[in-house]
NUMAR-965337 format. One line per field, with one value per residue (C-alpha): x, y, z. Coordinates in nm, 2 decimals. Example, Ala and Ser with C-alpha at 12.3 -4.5 7.8 and 13.67 -1.06 7.14 Angstrom:
BEGIN
c1: [1.23; 1.37]
c2: [-0.45; -0.11]
c3: [0.78; 0.71]
***
This chain:
BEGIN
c1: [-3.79; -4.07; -4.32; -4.69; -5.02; -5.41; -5.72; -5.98; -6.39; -6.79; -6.75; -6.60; -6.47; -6.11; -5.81; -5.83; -5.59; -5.44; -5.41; -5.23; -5.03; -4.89; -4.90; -4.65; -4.42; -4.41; -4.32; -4.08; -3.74; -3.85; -3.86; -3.75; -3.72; -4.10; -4.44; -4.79; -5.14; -5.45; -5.78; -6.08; -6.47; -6.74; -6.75; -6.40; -6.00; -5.79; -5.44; -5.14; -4.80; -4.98; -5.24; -5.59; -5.78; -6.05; -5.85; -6.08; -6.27; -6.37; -5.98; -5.70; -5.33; -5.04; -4.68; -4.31; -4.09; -3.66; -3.59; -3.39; -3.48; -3.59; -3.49; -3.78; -4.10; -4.27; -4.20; -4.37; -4.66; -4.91; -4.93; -5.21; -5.22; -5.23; -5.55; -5.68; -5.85; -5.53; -5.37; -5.08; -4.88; -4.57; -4.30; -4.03; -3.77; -3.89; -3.51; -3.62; -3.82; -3.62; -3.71; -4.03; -4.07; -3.94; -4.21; -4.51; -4.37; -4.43; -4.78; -4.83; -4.79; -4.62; -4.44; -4.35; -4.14; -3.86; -3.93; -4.06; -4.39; -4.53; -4.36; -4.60; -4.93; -4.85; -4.77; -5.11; -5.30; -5.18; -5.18; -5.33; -5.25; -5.01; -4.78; -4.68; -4.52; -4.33; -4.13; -3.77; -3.78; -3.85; -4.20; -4.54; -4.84; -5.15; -5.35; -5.69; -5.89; -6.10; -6.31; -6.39; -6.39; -6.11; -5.80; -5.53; -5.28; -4.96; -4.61; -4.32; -4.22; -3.99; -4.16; -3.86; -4.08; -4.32; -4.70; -4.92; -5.29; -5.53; -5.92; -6.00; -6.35; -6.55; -6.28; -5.91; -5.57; -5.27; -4.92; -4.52; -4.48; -4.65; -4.61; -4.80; -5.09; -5.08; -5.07; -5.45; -5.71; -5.86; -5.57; -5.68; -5.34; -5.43; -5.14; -5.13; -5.09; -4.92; -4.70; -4.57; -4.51; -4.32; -4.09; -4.02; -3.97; -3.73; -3.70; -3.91; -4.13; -4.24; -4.31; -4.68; -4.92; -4.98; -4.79; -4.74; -5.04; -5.35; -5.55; -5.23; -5.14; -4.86; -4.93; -4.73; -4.46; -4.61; -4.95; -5.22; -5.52; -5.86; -6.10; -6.41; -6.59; -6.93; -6.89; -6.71; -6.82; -6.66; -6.36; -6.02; -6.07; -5.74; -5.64; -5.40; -5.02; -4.88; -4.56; -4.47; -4.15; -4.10; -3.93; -4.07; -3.90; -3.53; -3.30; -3.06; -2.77; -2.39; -2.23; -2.01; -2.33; -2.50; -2.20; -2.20; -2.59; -2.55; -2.28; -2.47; -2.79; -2.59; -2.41; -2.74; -2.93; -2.62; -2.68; -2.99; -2.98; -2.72; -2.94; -2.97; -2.96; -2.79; -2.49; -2.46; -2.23; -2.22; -2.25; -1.91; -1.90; -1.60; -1.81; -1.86; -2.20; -2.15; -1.81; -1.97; -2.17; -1.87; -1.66; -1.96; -1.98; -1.65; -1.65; -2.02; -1.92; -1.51; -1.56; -1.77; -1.66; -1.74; -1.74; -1.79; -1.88; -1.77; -1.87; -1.55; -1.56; -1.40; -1.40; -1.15; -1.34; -1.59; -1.41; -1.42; -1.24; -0.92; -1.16; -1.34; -1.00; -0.87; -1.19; -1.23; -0.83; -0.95; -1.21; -1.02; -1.30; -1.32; -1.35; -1.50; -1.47; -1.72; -1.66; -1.95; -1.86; -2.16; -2.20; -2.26; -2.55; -2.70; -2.71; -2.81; -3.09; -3.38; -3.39; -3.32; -3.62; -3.85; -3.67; -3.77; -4.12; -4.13; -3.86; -3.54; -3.34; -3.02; -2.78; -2.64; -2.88; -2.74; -2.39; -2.64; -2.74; -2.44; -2.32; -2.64; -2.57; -2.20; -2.30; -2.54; -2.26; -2.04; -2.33; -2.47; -2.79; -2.84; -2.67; -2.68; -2.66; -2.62; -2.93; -3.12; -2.80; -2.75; -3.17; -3.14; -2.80; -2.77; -2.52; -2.62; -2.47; -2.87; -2.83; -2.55; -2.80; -3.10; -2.90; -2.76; -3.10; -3.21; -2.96; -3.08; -3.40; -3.32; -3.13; -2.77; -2.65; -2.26; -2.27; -2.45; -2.20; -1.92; -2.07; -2.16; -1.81; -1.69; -1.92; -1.94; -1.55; -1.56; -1.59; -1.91; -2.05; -1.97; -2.33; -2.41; -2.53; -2.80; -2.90; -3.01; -3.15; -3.50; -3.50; -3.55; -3.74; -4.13; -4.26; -4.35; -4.00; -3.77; -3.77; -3.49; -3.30; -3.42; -3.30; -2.93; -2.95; -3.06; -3.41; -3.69; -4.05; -4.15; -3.85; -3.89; -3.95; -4.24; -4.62; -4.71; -5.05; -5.13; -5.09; -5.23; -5.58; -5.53; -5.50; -5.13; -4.97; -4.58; -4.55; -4.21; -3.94; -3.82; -4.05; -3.96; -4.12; -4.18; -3.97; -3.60; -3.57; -3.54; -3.29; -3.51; -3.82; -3.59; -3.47; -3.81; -3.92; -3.63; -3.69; -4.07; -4.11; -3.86; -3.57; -3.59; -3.90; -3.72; -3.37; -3.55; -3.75; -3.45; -3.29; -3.55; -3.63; -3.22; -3.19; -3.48; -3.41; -3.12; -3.32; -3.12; -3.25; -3.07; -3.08; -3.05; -2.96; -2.96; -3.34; -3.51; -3.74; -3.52; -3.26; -3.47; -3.59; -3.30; -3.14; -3.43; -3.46; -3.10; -3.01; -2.90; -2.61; -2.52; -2.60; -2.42; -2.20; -2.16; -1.80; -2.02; -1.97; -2.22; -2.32; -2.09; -2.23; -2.21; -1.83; -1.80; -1.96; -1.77; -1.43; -1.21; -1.40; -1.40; -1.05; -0.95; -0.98; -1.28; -1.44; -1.24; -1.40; -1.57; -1.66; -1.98; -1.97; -2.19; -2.20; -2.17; -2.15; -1.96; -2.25; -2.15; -1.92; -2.15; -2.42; -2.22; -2.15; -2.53; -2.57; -2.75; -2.97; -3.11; -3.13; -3.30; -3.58; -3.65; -3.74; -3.92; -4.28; -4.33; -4.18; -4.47; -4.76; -4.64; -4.87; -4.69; -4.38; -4.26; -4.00; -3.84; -3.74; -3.60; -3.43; -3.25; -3.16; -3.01; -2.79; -2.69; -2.55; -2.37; -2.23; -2.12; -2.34; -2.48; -2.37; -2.43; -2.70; -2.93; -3.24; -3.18; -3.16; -3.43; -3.61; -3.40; -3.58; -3.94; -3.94; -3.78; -4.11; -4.33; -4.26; -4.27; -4.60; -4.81; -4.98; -5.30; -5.23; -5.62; -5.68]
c2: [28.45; 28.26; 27.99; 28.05; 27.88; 27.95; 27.78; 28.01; 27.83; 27.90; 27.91; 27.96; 27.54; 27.58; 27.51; 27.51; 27.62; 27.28; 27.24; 27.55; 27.54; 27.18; 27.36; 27.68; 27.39; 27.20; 27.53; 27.62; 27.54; 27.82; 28.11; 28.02; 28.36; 28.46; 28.38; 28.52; 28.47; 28.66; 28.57; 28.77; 28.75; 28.97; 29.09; 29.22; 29.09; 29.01; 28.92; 28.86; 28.65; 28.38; 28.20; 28.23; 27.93; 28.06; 28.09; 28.05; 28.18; 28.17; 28.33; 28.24; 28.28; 28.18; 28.32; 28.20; 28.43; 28.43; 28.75; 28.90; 29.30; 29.50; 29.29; 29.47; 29.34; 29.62; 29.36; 29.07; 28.93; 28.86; 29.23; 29.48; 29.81; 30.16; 30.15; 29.85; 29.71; 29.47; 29.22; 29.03; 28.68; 28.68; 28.44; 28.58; 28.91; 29.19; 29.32; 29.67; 29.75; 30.07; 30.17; 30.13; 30.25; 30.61; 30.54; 30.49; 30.79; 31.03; 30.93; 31.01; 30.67; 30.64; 30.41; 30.29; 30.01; 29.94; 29.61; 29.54; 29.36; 29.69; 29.82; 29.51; 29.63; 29.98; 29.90; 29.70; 29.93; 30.19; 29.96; 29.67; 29.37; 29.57; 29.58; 29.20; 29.27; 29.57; 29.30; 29.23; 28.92; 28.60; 28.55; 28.35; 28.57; 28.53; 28.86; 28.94; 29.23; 29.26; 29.52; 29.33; 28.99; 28.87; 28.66; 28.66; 28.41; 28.51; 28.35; 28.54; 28.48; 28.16; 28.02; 28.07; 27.99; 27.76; 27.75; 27.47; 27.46; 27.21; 27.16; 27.13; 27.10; 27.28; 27.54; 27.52; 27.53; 27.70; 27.66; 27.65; 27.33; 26.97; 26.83; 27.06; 27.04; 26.68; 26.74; 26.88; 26.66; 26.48; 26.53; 26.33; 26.15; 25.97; 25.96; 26.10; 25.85; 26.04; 26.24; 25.90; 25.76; 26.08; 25.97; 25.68; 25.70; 26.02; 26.14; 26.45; 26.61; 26.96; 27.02; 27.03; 27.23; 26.87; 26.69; 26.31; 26.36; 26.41; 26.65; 26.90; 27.13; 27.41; 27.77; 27.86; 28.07; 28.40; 28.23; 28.43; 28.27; 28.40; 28.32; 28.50; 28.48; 28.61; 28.28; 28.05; 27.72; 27.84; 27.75; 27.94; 28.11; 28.14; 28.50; 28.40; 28.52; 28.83; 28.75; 28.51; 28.51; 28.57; 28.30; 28.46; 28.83; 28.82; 29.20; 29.30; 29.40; 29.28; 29.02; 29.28; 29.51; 29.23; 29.13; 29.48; 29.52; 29.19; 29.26; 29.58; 29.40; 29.12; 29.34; 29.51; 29.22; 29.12; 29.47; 29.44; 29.10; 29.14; 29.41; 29.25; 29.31; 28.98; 28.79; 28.70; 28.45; 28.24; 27.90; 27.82; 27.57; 27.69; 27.68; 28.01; 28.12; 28.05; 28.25; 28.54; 28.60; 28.60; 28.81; 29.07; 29.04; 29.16; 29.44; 29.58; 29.54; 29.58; 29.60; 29.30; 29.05; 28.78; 28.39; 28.12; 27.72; 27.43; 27.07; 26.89; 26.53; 26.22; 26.14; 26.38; 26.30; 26.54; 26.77; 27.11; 27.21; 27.36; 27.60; 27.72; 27.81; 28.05; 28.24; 28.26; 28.37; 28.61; 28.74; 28.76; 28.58; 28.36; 27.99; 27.66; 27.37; 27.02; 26.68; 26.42; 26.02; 25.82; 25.79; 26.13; 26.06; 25.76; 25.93; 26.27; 26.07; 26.08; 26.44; 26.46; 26.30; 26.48; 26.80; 26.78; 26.65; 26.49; 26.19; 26.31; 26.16; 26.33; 26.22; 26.58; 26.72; 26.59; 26.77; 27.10; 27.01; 26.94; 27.34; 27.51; 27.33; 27.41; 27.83; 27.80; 27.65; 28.02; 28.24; 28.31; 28.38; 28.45; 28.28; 28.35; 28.10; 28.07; 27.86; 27.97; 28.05; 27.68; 27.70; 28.06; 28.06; 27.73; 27.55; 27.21; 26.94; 26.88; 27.29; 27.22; 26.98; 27.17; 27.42; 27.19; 27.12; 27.47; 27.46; 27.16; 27.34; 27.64; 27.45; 27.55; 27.23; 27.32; 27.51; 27.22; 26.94; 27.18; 27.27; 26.87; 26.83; 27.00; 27.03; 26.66; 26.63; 26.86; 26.70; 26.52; 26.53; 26.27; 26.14; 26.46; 26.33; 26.09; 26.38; 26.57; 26.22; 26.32; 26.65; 26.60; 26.26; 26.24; 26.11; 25.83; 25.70; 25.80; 25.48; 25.33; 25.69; 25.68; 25.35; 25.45; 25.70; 25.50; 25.54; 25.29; 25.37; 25.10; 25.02; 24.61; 24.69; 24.92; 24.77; 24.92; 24.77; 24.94; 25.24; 25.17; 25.07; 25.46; 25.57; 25.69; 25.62; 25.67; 26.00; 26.13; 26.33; 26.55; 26.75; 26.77; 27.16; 27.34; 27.60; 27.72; 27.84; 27.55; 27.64; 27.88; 27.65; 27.41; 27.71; 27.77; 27.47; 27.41; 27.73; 27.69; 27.33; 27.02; 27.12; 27.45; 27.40; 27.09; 27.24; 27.55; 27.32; 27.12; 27.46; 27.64; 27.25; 27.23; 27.61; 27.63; 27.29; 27.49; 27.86; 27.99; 28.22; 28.12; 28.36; 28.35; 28.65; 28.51; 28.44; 28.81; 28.93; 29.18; 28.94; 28.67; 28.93; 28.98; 28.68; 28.52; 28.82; 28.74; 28.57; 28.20; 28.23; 28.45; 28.20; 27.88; 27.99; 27.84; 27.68; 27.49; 27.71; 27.72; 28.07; 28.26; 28.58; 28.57; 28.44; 28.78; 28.97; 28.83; 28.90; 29.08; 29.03; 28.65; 28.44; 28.36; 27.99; 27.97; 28.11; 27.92; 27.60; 27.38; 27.08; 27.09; 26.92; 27.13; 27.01; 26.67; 26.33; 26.04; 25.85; 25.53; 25.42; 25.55; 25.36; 25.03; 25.11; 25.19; 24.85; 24.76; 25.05; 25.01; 24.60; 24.60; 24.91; 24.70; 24.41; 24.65; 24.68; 25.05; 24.85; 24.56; 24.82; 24.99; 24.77; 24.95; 24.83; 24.46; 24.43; 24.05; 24.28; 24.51; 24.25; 24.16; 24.49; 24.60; 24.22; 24.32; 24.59; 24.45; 24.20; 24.40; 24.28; 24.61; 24.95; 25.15; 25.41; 25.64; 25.45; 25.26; 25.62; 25.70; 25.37; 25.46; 25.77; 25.70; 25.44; 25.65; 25.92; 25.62; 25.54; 25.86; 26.03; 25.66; 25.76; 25.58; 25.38; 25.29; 25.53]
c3: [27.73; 27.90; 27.91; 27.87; 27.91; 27.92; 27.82; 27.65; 27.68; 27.73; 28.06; 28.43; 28.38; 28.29; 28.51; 28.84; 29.09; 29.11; 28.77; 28.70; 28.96; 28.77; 28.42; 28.64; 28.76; 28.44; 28.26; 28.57; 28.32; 28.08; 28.31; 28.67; 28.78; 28.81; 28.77; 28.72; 28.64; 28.49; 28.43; 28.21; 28.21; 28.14; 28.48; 28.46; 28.48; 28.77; 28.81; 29.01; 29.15; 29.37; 29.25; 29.47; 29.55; 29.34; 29.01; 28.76; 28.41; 28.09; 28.00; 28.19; 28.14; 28.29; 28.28; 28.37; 28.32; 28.23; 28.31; 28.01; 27.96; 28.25; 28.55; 28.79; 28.89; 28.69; 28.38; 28.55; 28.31; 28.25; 28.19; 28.07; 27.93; 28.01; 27.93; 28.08; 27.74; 27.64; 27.86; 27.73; 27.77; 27.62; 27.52; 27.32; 27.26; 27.04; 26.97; 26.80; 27.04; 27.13; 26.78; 26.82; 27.13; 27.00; 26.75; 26.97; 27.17; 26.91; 26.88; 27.22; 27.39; 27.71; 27.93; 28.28; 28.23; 28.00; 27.87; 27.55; 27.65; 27.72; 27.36; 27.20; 27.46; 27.35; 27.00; 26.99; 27.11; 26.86; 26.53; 26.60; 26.41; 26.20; 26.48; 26.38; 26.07; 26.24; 26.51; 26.42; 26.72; 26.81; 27.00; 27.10; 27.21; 27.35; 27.36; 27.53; 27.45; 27.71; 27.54; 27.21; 27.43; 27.16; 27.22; 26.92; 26.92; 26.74; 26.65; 26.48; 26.15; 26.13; 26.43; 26.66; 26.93; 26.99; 27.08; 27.10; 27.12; 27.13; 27.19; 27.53; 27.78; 27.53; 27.51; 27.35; 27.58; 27.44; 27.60; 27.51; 27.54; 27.44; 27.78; 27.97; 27.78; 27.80; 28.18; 28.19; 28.30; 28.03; 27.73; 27.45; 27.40; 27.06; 26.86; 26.50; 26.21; 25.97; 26.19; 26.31; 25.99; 25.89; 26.16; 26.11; 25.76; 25.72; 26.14; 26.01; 26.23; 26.31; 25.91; 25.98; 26.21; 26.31; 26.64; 26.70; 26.91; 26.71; 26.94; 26.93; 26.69; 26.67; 26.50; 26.22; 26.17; 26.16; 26.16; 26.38; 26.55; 26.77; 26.96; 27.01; 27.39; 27.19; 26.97; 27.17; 26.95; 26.67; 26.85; 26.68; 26.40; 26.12; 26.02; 25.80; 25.82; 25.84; 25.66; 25.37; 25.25; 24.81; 24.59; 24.26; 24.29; 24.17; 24.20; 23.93; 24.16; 24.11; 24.32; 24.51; 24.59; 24.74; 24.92; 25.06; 25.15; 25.28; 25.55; 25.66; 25.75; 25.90; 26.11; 26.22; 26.31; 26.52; 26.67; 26.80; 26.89; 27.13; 27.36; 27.69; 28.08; 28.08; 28.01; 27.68; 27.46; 27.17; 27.06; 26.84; 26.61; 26.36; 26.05; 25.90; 26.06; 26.39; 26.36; 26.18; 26.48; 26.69; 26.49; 26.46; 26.80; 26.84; 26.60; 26.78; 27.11; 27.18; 27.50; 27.56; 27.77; 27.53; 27.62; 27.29; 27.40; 27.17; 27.16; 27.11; 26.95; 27.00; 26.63; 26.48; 26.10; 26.27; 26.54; 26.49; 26.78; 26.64; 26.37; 26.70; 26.86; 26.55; 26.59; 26.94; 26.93; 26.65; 26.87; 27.19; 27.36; 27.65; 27.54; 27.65; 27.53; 27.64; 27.58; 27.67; 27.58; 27.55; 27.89; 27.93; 27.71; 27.81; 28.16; 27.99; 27.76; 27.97; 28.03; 27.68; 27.58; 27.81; 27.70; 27.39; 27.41; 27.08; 26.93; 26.73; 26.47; 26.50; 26.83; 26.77; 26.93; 27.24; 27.16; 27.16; 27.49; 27.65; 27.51; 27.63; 27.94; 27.97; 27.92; 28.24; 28.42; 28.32; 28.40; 28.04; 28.03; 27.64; 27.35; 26.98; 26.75; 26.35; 26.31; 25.99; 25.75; 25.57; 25.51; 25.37; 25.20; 25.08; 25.32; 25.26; 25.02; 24.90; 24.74; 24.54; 24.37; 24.35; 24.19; 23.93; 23.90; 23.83; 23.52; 23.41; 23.40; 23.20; 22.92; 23.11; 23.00; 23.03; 23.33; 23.52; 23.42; 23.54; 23.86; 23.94; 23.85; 24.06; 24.36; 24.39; 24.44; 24.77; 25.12; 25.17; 24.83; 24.66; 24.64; 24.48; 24.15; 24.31; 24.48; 24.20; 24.05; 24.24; 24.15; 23.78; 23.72; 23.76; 24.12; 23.97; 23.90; 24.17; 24.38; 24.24; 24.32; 24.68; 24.72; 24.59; 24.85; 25.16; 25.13; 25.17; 25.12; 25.39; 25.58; 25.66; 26.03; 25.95; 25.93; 25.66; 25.69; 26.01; 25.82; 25.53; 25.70; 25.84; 25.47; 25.53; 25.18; 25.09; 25.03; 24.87; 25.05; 24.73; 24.54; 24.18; 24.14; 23.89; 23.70; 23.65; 23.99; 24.17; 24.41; 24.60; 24.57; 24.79; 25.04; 25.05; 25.17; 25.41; 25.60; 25.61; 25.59; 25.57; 25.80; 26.02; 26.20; 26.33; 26.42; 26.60; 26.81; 26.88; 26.97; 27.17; 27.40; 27.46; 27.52; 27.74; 27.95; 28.10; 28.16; 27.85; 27.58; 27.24; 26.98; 26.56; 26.46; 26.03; 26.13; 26.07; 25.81; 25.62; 25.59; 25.45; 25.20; 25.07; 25.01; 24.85; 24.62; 24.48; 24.16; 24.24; 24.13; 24.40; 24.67; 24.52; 24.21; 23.96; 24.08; 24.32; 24.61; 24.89; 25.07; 24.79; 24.87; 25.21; 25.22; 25.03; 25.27; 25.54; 25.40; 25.62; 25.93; 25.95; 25.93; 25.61; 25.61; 25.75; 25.44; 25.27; 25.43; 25.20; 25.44; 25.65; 25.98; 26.27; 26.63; 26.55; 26.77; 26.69; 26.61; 26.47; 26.78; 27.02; 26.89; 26.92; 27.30; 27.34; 27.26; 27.58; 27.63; 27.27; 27.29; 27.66; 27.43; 27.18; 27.46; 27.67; 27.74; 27.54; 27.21; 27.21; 27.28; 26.94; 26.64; 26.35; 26.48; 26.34; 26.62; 26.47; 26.14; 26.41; 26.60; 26.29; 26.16; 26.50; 26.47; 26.13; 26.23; 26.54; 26.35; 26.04; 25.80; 25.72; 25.80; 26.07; 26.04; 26.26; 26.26; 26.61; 26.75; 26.58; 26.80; 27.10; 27.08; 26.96; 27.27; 27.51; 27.41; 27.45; 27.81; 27.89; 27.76; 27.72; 27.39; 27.28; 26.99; 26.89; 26.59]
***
């Protein structure tokens, strides 16, 4: 687990020594244990630790590294090939590469370290682009052949990690983060219209290649890029994907044979993401995936000295604490418990922000924080995590709709009524039926259904007309789709779209911000596969239960009642009260200098929301974090607002 950078242009003008030297300290966080450097041109490549006062060319890369498989200084990146035609910078864990280095062995391939960069340089060089599809891991790549004067840029297929490019002195700069591109001389800091309305609207970001700064762009998951030196104006070039995930091919297999296969590539993924030189541990919430990873743990590894970490709430609607405890008991694992109040976070907020480089709508992101930071504080090195599961398996409230929905849609009149029925009346779903509302009316006629559920077009303290003069128009947040198989059309779009890409970058910026490497095990191809290639029914049943397969599959290795668990809570904050004792911080925001520099902003309507609130004329909601946030991003990274 790393950070990376490099710039890629016509000629010898890229970063300097000082400027890469700021990009390496910048980038420290994400690999504190080493560095390196490697620069290409026609004449030849050159690399090493400490950067020369000379560091220069048409291809540069830099490397930080966390040191995670092969502890030695043979693993140090950049690195370069037996060969001496492919030079690598790598950000990421390939966690079969044991099986594939077995593989690459019998073709004749060998190897001096025992790290799996050299697997991918090796694996490269023997399939080329093929190799991508054969990765079971999470991973950002920049790859220079020096031979065909190519770069590729490469992430994996969920887009675990991240990597940013942008255009850049005739060239284009890549990195792992936003802010140390913004740190190059020159950075066009314009902000992005639409990606800023998209915030402010519904807190939604990372759903497009796009950033809230125009010039920046993220790859895809599984998206590969290049960049040719013989035509460098051409600037990157889009090779498509190597992997798309299926919502139209559906398996005839029972319930209780899924259940099974299920289990068995759980428990295998698990497996292999547990292969380390490290400490490892796990993040604990006491819903069910978080303690099917620890369970699994267990039953892999019964020798493992295995530690979980908890966020424990002051609000007991939303503590989890005593759910964590039976499975840590269960597990026979060390546990840890933390407990930030708010001013924990109004201390912890800055570093927050700058953390996570762009503005955030949830405050539980800060509960993630404090757990990532709590695991450096015992040593752990690598966490895994059950991020993926409620996007793949239908966890959310929003699923039991869609597959109501789906009914709807193929004439299941009877069957939908009695799963509303009954869905609706379990913990948190009461809204249920104006969920599905937008699902089966037109576009054009679900603005009365979005306001029943909180939503607003053009929230009062938006200026709509400063976007409107941009040609951002309202856009809505729930596709109708097409089909009987709506269901999957929405886990589609959760995983790829409307709320993974968010919660990984969330995961990987809090992870990262204390030199940890956090793992998701649900997040692998096969799996994914799978799952999507089951009938609905075996995902939410048609009782209304969420991730019915997977309870199945669990049985017997996970406690009882925590399959049995029909609420969904996650590491959550007490939001509401801490937002009242935030009162301060967000009032002295929204008379700060950042807030009048923002024209789309109609900061009296602000005023007056935030009063309501105060003085209980409204309820409480997230949108003055979602300001507290957007401001706090402001001050820090001084966008340019003239677009």
């Amino acid at each position: 687990m790393c950070g990376i950078a490099g710039w890629m242009g016509p000629s010898a003008e890229g970063m300097g020594c000082r400027e890469a030297r700021a990009v390496l300290d910048i980038l420290e966080h994400r690999g504190p244990d080493d560095w390196g450097w490697f620069t290409a041109s026609g004449e030849g490549v050159r690399s090493g630790k400490h950067l020369p006062e000379d560091f220069s060319g048409p291809v540069q890369f830099l490397h930080r590294r966390l040191a995670i498989l092969d502890l030695s200084e043979a693993a140090r990146q950049p690195m370069s090939s037996q060969c001496g035609r492919f030079h690598i910078c790598f950000n990421g864990e390939i966690f079969n590469f044991i099986e594939l280095r077995a593989e690459l062995e019998r073709e004749g391939r060998t190897f001096h370290t025992l790290s799996d960069t050299e697997v991918l340089l090796e694996g490269y060089a023997q399939w080329g682009q093929d190799l991508f599809r054969r990765l079971i891991g999470m991973f950002a790549i920049a790859l220079w052949d020096q031979a065909e004067r190519r770069m590729i840029l490469v992430r994996d297929p969920f887009g675990i990690k991240p990597l940013f490019w942008m255009p850049w002195r005739g060239g284009v700069a890549f990195a792992s983060e936003i802010k140390a591109l913004m740190a190059l001389p020159g950075a066009d800091r314009r902000v992005d219209p639409q990606s800023l309305c998209d915030f402010l609207r519904f807190s939604t970001t990372d759903h497009r290649p796009d950033t809230l700064f125009s010039s920046v762009k993220s790859l895809r998951p599984a998206q590969m890029m290049t960049w040719d030196a013989r035509n460098p104006g051409a600037g990157l070039k889009d090779l498509g994907r190597f992997w798309a995930f299926s919502l139209d091919r559906e398996i005839d297999i029972s319930f209780d044979e899924a259940a099974e296969r299920l289990r068995d590539l759980f428990l295998e993924s698990v497996r292999m993401h547990l292969r380390s030189d490290v400490p490892v541990g796990a993040a604990l919430s006491g819903g069910i995936d978080s303690s099917a990873i620890v369970m699994a743990m267990r039953q892999l590894e019964p020798n493992l000295e295995l530690h979980t970490f908890t966020f424990q709430s002051d609000d007991p609607s939303v503590d989890e604490t005593a759910w964590a405890e039976m499975v840590s008991s269960a597990a026979r694992a060390h546990t840890h418990r933390v407990r930030p109040g708010v001013r924990e976070l109004s201390e912890d907020l800055p570093a927050l922000i700058a953390s996570q480089d762009e503005p955030f709508g949830s405050m539980s992101i800060h509960a993630q924080y404090c757990v990532f930071r709590l695991a450096k504080e015992h040593g752990i090195t690598v966490m895994l995590d059950g991020q993926g599961a409620d996007e793949m398996l239908g966890g959310y409230p929003i699923f039991s709709a869609a597959r109501v929905a789906s009914l709807v849609r193929s004439g299941q009149w009877g069957k939908a009524a009695a799963l509303l029925y009954r869905a609706s009346r379990l913990p948190g779903r009461s809204r249920l039926p104006l969920m599905t509302g937008p699902f089966l009316l037109p576009e054009a006629i679900q603005a009365p259904f979005r306001k029943l559920v909180g939503e607003e077009i053009w929230p009062g303290w938006v200026n709509r007309e400063w976007f409107s003069s941009r040609g951002i128009l309202p856009r809505a947040r729930y596709a109708p789709g097409q089909g009987t198989r709506f269901l999957k059309d929405q886990l589609g779009r959760a995983l790829g779209e409307s709320s993974l890409p968010m919660l990984l970058r969330y995961e990987d910026k809090n992870s990262m911000a204390h030199s940890i490497e956090s793992r998701v095990p649900f997040l692998t191809t096969r799996l994914v596969d799978f799952v999507f290639s089951l009938p609905e029914s075996h995902i939410v049943s048609d009782d209304g239960t969420t991730k019915a397969v997977f309870r199945k599959a669990m049985r017997g290795l996970v406690p009882g009642p925590i399959l049995d668990r029909r609420d969904k809570i996650g590491f959550q904050a007490p939001a509401l009260p801490w937002l009242k004792a935030l009162q301060p911080l967000i009032e002295a925001k929204l008379n700060s200098e950042a807030a009048r520099s923002m024209p789309f902003l109609r900061l009296g309507a602000m005023h007056g929301e935030w009063r309501d609130m105060i003085e209980g004329r409204r309820p409480f909601d997230f949108r003055p974090w979602r300001w507290l946030t957007l401001l706090g991003w402001v001050e820090r990274t001084q966008p340019d607002f003239s677009v």
